[in-house]
BAFIMAR-193577 format. One line per 8 residues: number of its first residue (from 1); their letters; for each residue x, y, z of C-alpha. Coordinates in Angstrom, 3 decimals. Layout:
N
NUM = a = X:Y:Z; ...
This chain:
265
1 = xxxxxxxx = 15.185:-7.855:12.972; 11.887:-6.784:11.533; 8.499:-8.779:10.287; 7.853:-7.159:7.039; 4.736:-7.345:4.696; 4.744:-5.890:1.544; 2.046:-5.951:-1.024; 2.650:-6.290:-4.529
9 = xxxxxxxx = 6.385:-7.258:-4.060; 7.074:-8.952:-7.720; 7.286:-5.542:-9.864; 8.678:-2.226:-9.426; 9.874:-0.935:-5.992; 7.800:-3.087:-4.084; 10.192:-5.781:-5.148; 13.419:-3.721:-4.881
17 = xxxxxxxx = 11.899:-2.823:-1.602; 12.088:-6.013:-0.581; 15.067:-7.327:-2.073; 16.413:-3.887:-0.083; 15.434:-5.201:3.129; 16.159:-9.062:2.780; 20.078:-7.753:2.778; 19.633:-6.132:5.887
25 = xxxxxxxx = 18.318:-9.766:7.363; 15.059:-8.799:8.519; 12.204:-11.464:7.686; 9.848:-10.535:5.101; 6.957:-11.634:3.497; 6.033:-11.403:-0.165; 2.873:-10.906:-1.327; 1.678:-11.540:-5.200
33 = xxxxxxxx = -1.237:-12.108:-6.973; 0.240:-14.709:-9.498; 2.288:-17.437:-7.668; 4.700:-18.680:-10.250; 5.585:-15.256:-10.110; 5.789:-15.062:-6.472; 8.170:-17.942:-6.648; 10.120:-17.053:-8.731
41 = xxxxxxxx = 10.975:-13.884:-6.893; 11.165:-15.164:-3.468; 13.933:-17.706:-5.267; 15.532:-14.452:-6.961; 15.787:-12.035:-3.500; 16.814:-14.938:-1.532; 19.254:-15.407:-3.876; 20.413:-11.677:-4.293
49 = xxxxxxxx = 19.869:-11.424:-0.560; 21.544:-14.741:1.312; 18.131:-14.239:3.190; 16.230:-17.770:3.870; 13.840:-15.277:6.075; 11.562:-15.458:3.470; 7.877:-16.058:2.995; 5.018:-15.527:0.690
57 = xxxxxxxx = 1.420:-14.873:0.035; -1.000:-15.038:-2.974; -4.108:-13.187:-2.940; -5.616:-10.637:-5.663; -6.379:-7.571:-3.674; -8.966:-7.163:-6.204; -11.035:-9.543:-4.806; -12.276:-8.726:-0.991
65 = xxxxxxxx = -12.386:-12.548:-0.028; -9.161:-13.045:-1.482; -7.968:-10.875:0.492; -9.532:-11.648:3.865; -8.231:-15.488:3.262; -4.557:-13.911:3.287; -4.853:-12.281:6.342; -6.592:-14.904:8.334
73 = xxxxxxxx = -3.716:-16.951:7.195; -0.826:-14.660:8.163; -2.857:-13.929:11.518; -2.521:-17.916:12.041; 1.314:-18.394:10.833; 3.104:-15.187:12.315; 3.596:-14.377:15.668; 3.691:-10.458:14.525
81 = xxxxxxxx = 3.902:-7.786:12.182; 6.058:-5.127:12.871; 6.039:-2.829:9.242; 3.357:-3.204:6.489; 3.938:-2.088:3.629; 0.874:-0.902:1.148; 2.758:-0.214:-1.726; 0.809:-2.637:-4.105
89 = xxxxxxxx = -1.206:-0.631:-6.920; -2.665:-0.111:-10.169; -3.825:2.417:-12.968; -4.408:0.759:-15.939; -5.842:-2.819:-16.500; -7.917:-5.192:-19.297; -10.718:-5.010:-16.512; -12.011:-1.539:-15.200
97 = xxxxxxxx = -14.053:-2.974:-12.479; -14.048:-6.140:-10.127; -16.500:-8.495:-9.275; -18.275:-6.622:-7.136; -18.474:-3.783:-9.386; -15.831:-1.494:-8.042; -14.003:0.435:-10.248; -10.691:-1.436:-9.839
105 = xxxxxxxx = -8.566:1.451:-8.915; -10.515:2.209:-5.828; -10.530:-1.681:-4.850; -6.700:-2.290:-4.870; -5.267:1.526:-4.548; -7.653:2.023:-1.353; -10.455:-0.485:-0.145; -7.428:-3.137:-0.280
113 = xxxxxxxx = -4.928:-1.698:2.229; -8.088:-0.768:4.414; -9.031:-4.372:4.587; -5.651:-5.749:4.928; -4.592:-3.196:7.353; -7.827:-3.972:9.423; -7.076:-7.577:9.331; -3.467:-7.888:10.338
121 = xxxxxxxx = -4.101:-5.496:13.320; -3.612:-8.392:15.936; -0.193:-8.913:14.300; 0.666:-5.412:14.334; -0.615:-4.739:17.927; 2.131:-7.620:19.279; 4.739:-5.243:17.451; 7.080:-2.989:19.777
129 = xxxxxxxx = 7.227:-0.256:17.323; 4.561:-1.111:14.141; 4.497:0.684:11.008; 1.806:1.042:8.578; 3.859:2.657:4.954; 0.736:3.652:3.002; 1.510:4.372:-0.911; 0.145:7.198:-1.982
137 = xxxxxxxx = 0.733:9.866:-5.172; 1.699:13.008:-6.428; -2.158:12.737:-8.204; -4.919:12.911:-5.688; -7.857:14.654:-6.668; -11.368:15.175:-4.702; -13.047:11.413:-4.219; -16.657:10.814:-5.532
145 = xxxxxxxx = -18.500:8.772:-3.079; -20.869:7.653:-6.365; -17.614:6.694:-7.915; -16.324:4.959:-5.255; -19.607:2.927:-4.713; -18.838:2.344:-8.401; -21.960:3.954:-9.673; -20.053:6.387:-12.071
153 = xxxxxxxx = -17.498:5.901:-14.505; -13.940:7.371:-14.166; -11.002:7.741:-16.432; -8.081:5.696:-15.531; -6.515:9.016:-14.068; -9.165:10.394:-12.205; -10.108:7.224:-10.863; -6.369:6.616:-9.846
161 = xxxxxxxx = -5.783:9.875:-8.564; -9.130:9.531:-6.433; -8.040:6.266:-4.582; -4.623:7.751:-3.857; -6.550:10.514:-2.005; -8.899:8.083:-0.177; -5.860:6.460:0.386; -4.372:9.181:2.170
169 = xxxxxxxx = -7.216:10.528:3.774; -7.550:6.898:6.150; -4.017:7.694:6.811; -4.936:10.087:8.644; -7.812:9.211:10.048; -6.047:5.906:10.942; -3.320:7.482:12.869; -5.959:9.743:15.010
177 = xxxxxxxx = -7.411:6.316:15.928; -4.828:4.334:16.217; -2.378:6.150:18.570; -0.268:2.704:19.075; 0.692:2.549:15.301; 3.063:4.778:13.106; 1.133:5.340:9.728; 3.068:7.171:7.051
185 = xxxxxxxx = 1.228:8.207:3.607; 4.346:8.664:1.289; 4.328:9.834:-2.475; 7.260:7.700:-3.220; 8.029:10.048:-6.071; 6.150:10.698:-9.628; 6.647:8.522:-13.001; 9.341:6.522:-11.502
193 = xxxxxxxx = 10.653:3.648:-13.962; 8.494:1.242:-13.188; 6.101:-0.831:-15.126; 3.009:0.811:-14.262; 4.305:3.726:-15.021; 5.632:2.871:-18.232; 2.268:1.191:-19.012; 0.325:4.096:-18.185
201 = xxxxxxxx = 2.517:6.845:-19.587; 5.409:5.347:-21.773; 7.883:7.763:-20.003; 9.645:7.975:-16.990; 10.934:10.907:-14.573; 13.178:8.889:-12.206; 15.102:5.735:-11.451; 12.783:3.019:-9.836
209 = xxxxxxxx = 15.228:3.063:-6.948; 13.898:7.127:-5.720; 10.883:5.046:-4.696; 12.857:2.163:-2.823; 15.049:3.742:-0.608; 12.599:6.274:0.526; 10.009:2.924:1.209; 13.253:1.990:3.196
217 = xxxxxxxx = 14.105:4.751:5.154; 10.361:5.220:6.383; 10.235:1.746:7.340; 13.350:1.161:9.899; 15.035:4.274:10.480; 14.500:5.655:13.890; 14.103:9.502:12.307; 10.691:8.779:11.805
225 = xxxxxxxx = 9.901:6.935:14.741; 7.307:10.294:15.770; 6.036:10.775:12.284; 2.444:9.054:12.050; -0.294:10.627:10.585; 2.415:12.599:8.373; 2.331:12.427:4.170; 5.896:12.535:2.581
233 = xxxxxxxx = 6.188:14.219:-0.408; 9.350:12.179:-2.695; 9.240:14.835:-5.098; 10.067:17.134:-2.790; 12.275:14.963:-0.643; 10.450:16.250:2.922; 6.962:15.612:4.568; 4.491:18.166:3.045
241 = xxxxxxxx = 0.969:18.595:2.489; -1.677:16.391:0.853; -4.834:17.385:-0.517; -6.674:19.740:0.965; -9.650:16.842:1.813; -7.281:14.735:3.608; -7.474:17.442:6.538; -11.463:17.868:6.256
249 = xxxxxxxx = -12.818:16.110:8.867; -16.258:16.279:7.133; -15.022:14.477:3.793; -13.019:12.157:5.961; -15.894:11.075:8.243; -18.198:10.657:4.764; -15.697:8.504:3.114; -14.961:6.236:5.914
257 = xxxxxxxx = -18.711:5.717:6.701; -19.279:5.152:3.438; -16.397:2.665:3.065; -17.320:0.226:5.992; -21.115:0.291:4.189; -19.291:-1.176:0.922; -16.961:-3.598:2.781; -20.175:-4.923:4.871
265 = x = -22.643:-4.369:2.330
């Protein structure tokens, strides 16, 4: 059995994800921003799942100390991490920007799953087999390195779209680096029924559960064992091609330089 992390696992398919996996047995932790939520769906998947494997964690992956608290405390309590699971995101909220500044797309969408990911590395490198499932999008469009210092102001979907391609472009640079882990960037399928989506566009293309099973499948099954530094296209139900500037080693090299100078800075 598996050591599972998956960000924002109370909504949408991160929770169906979950609640997925749980049946199978393997152990996974929950992570939320909002712990009477979190409760209240590690009570309802361990429930649904006859899974007592269960564990959670708050943090607002808004907030870069939040986040670094999490995973010092995860790097304490487990003894590994064998899948993570970036799937936590967001488009629209009351607050454009965090407290740093950052326009909040880019912070949780992107600089999150970088810091996270960076963080939990000791418990992924005691893993056999680790996986890294980074959530990307059908929308990716060119990233603005003013923007993503948060010195311009973006629409909701250019700014989303933006951090879904900085998302995927680490992917790949990730994998290059990181020969030992498998890191998949997956569009998990576009305006699923989910509540961001129905917040952001009022309308939905697919069932919720296009998303989950495909989260699944790249997460145990053997098929993709040999698939790192790969992007899977949902839509199109096979791996496929991102953006153009996810393959730019240029853009790639800018973006992560200029990434580490935010996270330090």
């Amino acid at each position: 059995m598996k050591t599972i992390l998956i960000t924002g696992s109370t909504d949408g398919i991160g929770k169906l994800t979950a609640t997925k996996l749980a049946k199978d047995g393997h152990h996974i932790i929950l992570h939320g921003r909002n712990n009477k939520k979190l409760q209240n769906t590690l009570a309802s998947i361990k429930d649904s799942s006859a899974n007592s494997k269960l564990e959670t964690c708050v943090s607002d992956l808004s907030d870069f100390q939040s986040i670094e608290k999490m995973y010092l405390e995860l790097v304490q309590k487990l003894p590994k991490i064998d899948i993570l699971i970036n799937n936590a995101g967001v488009f629209n909220s009351s607050a454009d920007r965090n407290k740093d500044g950052l326009d909040l797309r880019f912070a949780v969408n992107y600089f999150a799953p970088y810091i996270l990911t960076k963080g939990v590395l000791p418990l992924l490198q005691k893993s056999i087999s680790p996986r890294v499932i980074n959530l990307s999008s059908a929308a990716q469009a060119t990233v603005a390195l003013k923007a993503l210092k948060g010195e311009v102001t973006l629409s909701s979907h250019e700014a989303y779209a933006q951090s879904k391609l900085a998302l995927t472009m680490w992917s790949f640079y990730l994998a290059k680096k990181l020969t030992y882990l498998n890191i998949i960037a997956v569009n998990p399928g576009s305006l699923l029924n989910t509540k961001m989506v129905q917040e952001a566009y009022g309308q939905y293309w697919s069932s919720a559960d296009k998303g989950t099973n495909i989260l699944y499948d790249l997460a145990v099954l053997a098929e993709y064992n040999e698939s790192s530094g790969k992007y899977f296209d949902n839509d199109k139900g096979v791996f496929a091609k991102a953006h153009k500037d996810a393959y730019d080693s240029e853009k790639i090299t800018l973006l992560i330089n200029e990434t580490d100078k935010i996270i330090n800075g």
